[in-house]
DRENFIVEX-614422 format. One record per residue (C-alpha): residue number from 1; residue in one letter; x, y negated, z. Coordinates in steps of 0.2 Angstrom, whole numbers, plus 5000, padded with zeros to 4 digits. Example, Ala and Ser with C-alpha at 12.3 -4.5 7.8 and 13.67 -1.06 7.14 Angstrom:
% residues 2
  resi  resn    px    py    pz
     1     A  5062  5022  5039
     2     S  5068  5005  5036
% end
This chain:
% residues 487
  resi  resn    px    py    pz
     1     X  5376  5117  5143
     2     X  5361  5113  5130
     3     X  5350  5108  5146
     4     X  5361  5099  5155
     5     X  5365  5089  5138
     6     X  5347  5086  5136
     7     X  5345  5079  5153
     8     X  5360  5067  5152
     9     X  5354  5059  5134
    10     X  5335  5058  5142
    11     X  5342  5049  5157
    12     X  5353  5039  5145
    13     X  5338  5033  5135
    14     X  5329  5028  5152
    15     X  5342  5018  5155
    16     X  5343  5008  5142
    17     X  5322  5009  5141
    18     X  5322  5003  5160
    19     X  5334  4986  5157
    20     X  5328  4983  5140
    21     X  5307  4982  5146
    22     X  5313  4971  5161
    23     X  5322  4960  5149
    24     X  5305  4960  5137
    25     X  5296  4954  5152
    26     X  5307  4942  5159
    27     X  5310  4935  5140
    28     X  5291  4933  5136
    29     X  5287  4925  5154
    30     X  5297  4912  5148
    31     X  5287  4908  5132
    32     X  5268  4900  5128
    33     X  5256  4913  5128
    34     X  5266  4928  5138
    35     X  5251  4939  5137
    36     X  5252  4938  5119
    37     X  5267  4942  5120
    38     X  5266  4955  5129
    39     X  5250  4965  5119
    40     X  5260  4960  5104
    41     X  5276  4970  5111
    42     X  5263  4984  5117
    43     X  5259  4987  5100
    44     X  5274  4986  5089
    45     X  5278  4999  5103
    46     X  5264  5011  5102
    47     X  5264  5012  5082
    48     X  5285  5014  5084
    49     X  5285  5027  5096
    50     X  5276  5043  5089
    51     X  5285  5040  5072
    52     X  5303  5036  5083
    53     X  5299  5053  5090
    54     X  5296  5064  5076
    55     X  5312  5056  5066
    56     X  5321  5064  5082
    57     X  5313  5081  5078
    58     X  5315  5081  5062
    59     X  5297  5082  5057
    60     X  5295  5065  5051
    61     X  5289  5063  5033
    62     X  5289  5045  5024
    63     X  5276  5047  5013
    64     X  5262  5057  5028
    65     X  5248  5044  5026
    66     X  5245  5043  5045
    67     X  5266  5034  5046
    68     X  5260  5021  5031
    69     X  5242  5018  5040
    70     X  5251  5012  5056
    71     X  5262  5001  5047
    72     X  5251  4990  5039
    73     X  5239  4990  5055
    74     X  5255  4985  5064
    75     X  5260  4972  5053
    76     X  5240  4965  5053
    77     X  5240  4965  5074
    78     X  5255  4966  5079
    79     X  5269  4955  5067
    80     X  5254  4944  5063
    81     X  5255  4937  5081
    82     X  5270  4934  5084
    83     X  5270  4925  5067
    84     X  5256  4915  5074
    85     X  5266  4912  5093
    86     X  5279  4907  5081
    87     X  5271  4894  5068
    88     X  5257  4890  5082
    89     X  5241  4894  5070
    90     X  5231  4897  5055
    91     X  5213  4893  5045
    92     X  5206  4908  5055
    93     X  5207  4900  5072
    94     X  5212  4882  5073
    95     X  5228  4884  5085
    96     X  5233  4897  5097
    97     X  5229  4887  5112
    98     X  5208  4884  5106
    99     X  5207  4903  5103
   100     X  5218  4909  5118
   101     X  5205  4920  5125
   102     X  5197  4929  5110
   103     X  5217  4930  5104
   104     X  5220  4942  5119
   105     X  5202  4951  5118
   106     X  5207  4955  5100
   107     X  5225  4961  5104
   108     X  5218  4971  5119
   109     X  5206  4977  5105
   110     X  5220  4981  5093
   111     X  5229  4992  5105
   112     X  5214  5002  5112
   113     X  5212  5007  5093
   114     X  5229  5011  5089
   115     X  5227  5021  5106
   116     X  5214  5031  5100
   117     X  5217  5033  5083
   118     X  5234  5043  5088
   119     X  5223  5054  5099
   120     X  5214  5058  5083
   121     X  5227  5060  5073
   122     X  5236  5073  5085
   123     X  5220  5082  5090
   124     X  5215  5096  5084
   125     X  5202  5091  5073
   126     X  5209  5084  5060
   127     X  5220  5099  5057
   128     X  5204  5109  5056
   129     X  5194  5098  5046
   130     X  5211  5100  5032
   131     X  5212  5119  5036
   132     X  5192  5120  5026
   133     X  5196  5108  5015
   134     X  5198  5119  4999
   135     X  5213  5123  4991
   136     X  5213  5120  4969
   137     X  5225  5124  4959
   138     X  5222  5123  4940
   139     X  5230  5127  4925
   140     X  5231  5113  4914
   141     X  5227  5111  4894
   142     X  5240  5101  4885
   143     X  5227  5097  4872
   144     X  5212  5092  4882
   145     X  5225  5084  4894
   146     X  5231  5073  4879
   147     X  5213  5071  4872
   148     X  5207  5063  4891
   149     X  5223  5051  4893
   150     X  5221  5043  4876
   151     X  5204  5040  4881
   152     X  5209  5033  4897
   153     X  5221  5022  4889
   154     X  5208  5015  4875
   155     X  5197  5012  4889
   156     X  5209  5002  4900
   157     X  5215  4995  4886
   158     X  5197  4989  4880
   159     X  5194  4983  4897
   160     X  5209  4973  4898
   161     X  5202  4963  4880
   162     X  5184  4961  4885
   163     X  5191  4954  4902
   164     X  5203  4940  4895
   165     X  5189  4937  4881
   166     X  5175  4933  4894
   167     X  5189  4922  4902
   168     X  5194  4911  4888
   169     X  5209  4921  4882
   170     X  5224  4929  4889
   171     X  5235  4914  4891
   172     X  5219  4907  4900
   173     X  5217  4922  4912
   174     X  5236  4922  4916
   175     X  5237  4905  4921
   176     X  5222  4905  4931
   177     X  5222  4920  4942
   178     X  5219  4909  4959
   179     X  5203  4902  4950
   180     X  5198  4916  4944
   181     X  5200  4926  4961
   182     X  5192  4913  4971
   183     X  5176  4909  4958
   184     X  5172  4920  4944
   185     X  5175  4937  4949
   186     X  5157  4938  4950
   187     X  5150  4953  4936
   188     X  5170  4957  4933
   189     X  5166  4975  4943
   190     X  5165  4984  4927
   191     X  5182  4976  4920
   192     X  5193  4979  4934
   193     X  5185  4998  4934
   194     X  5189  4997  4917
   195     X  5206  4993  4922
   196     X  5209  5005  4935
   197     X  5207  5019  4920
   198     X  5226  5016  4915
   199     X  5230  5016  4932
   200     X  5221  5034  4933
   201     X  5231  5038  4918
   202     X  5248  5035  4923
   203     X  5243  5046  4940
   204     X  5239  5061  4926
   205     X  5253  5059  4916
   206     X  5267  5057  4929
   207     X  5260  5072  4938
   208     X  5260  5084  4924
   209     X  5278  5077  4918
   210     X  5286  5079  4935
   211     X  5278  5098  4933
   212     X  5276  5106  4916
   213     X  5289  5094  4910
   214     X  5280  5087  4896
   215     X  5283  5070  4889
   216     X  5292  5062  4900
   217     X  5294  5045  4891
   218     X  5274  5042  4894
   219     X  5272  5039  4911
   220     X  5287  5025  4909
   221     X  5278  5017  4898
   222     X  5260  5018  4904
   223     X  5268  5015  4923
   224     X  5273  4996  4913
   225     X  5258  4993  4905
   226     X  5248  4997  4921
   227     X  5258  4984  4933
   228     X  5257  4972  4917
   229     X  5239  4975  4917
   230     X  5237  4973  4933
   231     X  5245  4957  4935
   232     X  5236  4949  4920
   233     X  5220  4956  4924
   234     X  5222  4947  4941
   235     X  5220  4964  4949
   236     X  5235  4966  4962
   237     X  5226  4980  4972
   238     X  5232  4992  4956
   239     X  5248  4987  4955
   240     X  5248  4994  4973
   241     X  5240  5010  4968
   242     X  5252  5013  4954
   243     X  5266  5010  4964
   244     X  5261  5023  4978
   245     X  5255  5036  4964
   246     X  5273  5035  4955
   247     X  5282  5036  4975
   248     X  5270  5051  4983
   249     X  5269  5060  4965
   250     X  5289  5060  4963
   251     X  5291  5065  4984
   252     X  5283  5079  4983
   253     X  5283  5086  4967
   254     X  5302  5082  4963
   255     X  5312  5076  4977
   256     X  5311  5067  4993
   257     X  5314  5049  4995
   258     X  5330  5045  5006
   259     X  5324  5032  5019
   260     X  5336  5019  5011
   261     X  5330  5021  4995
   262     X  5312  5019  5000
   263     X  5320  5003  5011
   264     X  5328  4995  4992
   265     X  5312  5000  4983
   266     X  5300  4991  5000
   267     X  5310  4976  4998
   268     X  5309  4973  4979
   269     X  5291  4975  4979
   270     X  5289  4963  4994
   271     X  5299  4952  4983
   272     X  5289  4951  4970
   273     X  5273  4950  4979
   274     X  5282  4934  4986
   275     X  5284  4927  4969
   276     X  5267  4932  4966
   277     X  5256  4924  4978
   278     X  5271  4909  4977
   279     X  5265  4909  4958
   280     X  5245  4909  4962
   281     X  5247  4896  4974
   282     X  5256  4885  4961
   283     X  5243  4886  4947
   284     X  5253  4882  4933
   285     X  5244  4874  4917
   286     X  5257  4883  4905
   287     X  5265  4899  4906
   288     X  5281  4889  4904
   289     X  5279  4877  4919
   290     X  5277  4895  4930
   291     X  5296  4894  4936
   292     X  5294  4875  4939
   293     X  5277  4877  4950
   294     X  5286  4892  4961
   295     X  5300  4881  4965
   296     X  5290  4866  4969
   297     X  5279  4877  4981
   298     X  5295  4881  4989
   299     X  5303  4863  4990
   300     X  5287  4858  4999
   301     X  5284  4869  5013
   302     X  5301  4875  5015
   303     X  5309  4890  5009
   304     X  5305  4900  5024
   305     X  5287  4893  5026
   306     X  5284  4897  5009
   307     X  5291  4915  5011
   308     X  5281  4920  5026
   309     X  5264  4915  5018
   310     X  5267  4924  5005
   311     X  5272  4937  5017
   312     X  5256  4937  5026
   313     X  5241  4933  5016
   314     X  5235  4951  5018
   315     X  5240  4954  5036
   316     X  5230  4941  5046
   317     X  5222  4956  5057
   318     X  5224  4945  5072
   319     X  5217  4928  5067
   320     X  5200  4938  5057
   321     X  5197  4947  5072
   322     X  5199  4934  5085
   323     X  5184  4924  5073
   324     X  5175  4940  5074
   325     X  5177  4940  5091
   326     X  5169  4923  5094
   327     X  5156  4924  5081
   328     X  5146  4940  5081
   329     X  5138  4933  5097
   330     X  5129  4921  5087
   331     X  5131  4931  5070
   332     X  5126  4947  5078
   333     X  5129  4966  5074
   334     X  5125  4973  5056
   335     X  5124  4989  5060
   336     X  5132  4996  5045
   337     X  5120  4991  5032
   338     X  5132  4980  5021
   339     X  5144  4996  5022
   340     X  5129  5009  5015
   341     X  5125  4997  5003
   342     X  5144  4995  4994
   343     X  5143  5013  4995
   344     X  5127  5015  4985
   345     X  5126  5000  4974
   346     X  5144  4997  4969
   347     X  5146  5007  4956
   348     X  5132  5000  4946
   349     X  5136  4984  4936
   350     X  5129  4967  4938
   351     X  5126  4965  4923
   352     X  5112  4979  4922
   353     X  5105  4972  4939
   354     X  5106  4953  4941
   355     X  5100  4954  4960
   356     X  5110  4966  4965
   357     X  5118  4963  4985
   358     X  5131  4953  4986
   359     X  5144  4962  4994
   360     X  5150  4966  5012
   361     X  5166  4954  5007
   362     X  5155  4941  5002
   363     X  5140  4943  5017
   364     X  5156  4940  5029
   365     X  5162  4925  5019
   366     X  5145  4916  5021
   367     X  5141  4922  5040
   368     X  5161  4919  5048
   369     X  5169  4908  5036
   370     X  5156  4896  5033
   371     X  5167  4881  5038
   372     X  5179  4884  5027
   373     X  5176  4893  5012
   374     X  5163  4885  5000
   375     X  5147  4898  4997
   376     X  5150  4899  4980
   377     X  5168  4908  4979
   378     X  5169  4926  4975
   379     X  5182  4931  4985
   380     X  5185  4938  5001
   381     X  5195  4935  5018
   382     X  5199  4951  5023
   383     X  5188  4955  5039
   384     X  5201  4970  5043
   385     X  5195  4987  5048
   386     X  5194  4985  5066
   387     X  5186  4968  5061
   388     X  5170  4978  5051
   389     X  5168  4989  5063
   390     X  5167  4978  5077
   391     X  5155  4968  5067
   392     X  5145  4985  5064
   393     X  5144  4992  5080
   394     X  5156  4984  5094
   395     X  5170  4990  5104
   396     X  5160  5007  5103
   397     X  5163  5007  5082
   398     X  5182  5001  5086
   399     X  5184  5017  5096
   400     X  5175  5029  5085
   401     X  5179  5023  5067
   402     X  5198  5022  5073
   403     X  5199  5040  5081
   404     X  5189  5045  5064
   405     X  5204  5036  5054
   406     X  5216  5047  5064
   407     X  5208  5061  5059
   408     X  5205  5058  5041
   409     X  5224  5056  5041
   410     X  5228  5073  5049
   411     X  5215  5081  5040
   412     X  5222  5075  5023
   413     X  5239  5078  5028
   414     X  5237  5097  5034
   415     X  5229  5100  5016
   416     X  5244  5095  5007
   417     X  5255  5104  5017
   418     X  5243  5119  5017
   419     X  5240  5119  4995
   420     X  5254  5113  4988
   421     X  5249  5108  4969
   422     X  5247  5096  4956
   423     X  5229  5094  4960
   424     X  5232  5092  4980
   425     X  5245  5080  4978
   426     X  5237  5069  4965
   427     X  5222  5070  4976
   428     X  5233  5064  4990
   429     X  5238  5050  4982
   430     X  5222  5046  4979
   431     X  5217  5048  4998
   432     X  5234  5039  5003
   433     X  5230  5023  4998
   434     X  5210  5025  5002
   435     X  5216  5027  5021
   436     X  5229  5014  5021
   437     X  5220  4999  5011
   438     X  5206  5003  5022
   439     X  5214  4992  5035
   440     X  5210  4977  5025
   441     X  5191  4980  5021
   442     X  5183  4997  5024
   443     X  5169  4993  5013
   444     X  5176  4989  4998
   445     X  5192  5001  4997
   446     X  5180  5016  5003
   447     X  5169  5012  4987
   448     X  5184  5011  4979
   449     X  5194  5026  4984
   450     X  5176  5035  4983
   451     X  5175  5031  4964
   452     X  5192  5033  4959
   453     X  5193  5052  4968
   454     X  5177  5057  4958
   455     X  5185  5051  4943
   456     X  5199  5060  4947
   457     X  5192  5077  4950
   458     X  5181  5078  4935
   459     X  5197  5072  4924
   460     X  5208  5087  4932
   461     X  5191  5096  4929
   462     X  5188  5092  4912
   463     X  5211  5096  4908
   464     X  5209  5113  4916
   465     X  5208  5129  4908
   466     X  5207  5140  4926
   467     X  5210  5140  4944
   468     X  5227  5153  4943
   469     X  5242  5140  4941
   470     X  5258  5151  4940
   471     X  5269  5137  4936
   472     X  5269  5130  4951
   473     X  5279  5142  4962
   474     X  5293  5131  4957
   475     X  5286  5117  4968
   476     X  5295  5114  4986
   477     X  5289  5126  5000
   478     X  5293  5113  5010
   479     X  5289  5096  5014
   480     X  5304  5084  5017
   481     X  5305  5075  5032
   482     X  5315  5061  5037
   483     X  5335  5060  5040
   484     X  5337  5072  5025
   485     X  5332  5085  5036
   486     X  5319  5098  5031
   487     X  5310  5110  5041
% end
């Protein structure tokens, strides 16, 4: 009975598969640009399927890294162009119909990446490479542990002061977060580090109340001041790693997300980060004229214009590497050089050495963006990850730096299912937003993650009193997948 069930719900599903792809293809035959269409649909549909699939085995976990990497590159290649099908163009490529050609090699691109990072994702070496990954557990001190945040905290905090004093104030910085993005980040490096301490501290703090059960009020309150800090230090990227430290920490150290929880909690961040980018984009003079400026922003190009670039200022995978595409001919291949020398020189401060390398970020300003983005702004259009390492090695480095990616998710997967702890999980946190922002620049947000993990071990080095951790056999012995199943 259970076999001839099984055949009669696969034949069901090819024959809703069968009408449904011819009806794709006779829809987008009648649009401009089918073959975008088409590579667009091709996409969507190989990032949908392996996660459609596991939901049906019950093995799907929300917060696996590998599930949240494949979202964003799907909204950067694949919703990216049919946003551009939709509203025709963007500063990236003129119009669809002048960049028709490196539009389709950059799609084909997309998907023979995605290909290839799910074959290293589901080979067998990233499971081995998170099998000799070391299991730690530690034993925390509450005094040093207590000791280490305050200091976290007065650092951030001092940080955050220095930051809006060099800026003429915090009203100042506040109300001139577009200009300050745009020109004078240059030398902030060691402020927005700074920053990232209270941040760090929130990770800590949450991880050790969701455990030992110790005050419980502080990470509320340092999970505020963070996102305030963030948004006032004109540092969103925190915000974003506060965020997925407080949602991984509580999934797996408490209790699961449900999927429409995660869906509530998805759309009131993306909500905000509308008002946010709506607010940049308004530059208002007075905090007070803030609510004025957004509403005018929205009067002028329409509420749903308004919404969808707000929507998509990170996501334009598509339009960067169709610029790529057409540039690095005349350009040529920097054969990782910019991405050695984030690694290496970003942690030092400008301040200490004033002819420092401009960064990757900047180098891909001045070499693609020439025509468009004046020489002395500071910040970056996001080249993408396939975009860097087409730039650094071709479609050789799109194949080999995605099926690396895939691995680096398994392989950081497998070890927190393998060593379930505080110190796995918060170094997972760590890693998950490292692997998933590294779709937007890999330079930059390997640096980043790079810093911010070493921090982070020597902090749950410096809190530990020994390796045996007996609390802990409270934690899950299992990981939770979707449906509110677990296995």
């Amino acid at each position: 009975m259970s076999s001839s069930a099984g055949l009669l719900r696969h034949l069901f599903l090819v024959g809703i598969a069968v009408p449904s792809a011819s009806f794709l293809l006779w829809f987008t035959a009648t649009l401009d640009h089918p073959v975008l269409w088409v590579e667009a649909a091709v996409l969507l549909f190989m990032g949908g399927a392996p996660i459609l699939w596991e939901w049906h085995k019950g093995k799907f976990d929300v917060f696996n890294v590998k599930n949240a990497f494949v979202l964003y590159y799907c909204l950067q290649f694949g919703a990216y162009t049919i946003y551009l099908l939709v509203v025709g163009g963007d500063i990236h490529i003129g119009s669809v119909s002048q960049s028709y050609d490196s539009l389709r090699l950059a799609l084909l691109y997309a998907i023979c990446g995605l290909f290839v990072f799910q074959v290293g994702y589901y080979s067998r070496i990233g499971t081995t490479l998170g099998v000799l990954l070391p299991p730690w557990k530690v034993r925390i001190s509450y005094g040093k542990y207590l000791i280490i945040l305050f200091g976290l905290v007065v650092t951030g905090l001092v940080a955050f002061v220095l930051l809006a004093y060099s800026q003429g104030g915090l009203v100042f910085l506040v109300t001139h977060i577009d200009e300050i993005r745009t020109q004078k980040l240059w030398g902030l490096g060691p402020f927005f580090y700074g920053l990232n301490l209270i941040s760090i501290a929130f990770l800590l703090s949450y991880a050790v109340a969701l455990v030992h059960g110790h005050t419980r009020w502080l990470p509320a309150v340092l999970f505020c001041f963070s996102l305030f800090v963030s948004f006032a230090g004109a540092f969103r990227h925190m915000m974003f790693y506060t965020v997925v430290y407080a949602l991984v920490l509580r999934h797996y150290l408490r209790a699961s997300f449900q999927i429409r929880r995660l869906a509530l909690i998805a759309v009131v961040v993306l909500f905000a980060n509308v008002l946010y980018v709506t607010y940049r984009v308004g530059r208002p003079q007075e905090l007070t004229d803030a609510p004025s400026e957004i509403a005018h922003v929205f009067e002028r190009k329409g509420y749903t214009r308004a919404t969808m670039d707000a929507l998509f200022p990170r996501f334009h995978g598509t339009g960067s590497l169709a610029r790529i595409v057409e540039k690095v001919p005349v350009v040529g291949h920097q054969w990782g050089k910019y991405f050695v020398s984030d690694l290496l020189y970003f942690p030092i401060p400008r301040a200490l050495w004033p002819e420092k390398p401009v960064s990757s970020g900047i180098q891909f300003n001045r070499l693609f963006y020439n025509d468009i983005i004046p020489r002395e702004e500071t910040s970056a259009v996001v080249p993408t990850l396939l975009g860097e390492l087409y730039w650094m090695f071709g479609l050789p480095g799109i194949l080999a730096g995605m099926c690396f990616s895939g691995a680096s998710c398994r392989a950081l997967y497998c070890y927190l299912v393998a060593n379930r702890s505080l110190a796995t999980v918060v170094l997972y946190s760590v890693g998950f937003w490292g692997l998933v922002l590294a779709n937007e620049t890999l330079s930059l947000h390997s640096a980043m993650a790079l810093m911010t993990l070493l921090t982070v071990i020597g902090l749950l080095r410096a809190v530990s009193i020994g390796q045996h951790q007996p609390a802990f056999s409270a934690l899950p012995a299992v990981i939770h997948t979707g449906g509110g199943k677990s296995q």
